[in-house]
Every structure is written in C-alpha cells, then in structure tokens.
Phi, psi and omega in degrees: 000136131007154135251356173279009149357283221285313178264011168284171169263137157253164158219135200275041193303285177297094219287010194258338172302304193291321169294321167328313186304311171274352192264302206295321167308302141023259163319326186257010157281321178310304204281342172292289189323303167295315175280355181280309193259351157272345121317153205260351179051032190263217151233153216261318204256139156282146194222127206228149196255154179226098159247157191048208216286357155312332157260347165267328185282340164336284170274039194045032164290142165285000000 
C-alpha cells in the first residue's frame, strides 16, 4: 500500500459508517495480532547478509 494512502483525511458523515469504519480497524489489529504471535516470525529460507566484497562474490564480479 502506498503511502500517501496513509495520509489522506477520510470524514465520517454517517455515524453507523463510522462505527463500521472502526470496527474493521479493530478486527484487523486483532487480526495482525493473532498472526504475529502465532507464527514463529522465523523465515522458511536461511538467510544471510551480504558486504562488501562477499556481494560480488554472490555475483561472481570482477
């Protein structure tokens, strides 16, 4: 998602929108959650940083 997404103003006229509006914020911090801690937040592939001259030999550079 975008950020300038992030920085629009919305306004709310309609208060039964606006509780919707909040309940789905809500849900989907619950839902960040329950996936944050129940996954192990490890990554399926090992994975290793690479500097300096350790990236060129990755990409075989001269």
């Amino acid at each position: 998602m975008a950020t300038k997404s992030f920085l629009k103003q919305v306004e709310l006229k309609d208060k039964k929108l606006a509780e919707q509006f909040v309940d789905a914020l809500e849900d989907s911090m619950e839902n960040a959650k329950e996936n944050y801690y129940s996954n192990n937040n490890e990554p399926s592939i090992k994975c290793t940083e690479l500097t300096g001259e350790s990236v060129k030999m990755f990409f075989n550079a001269k």
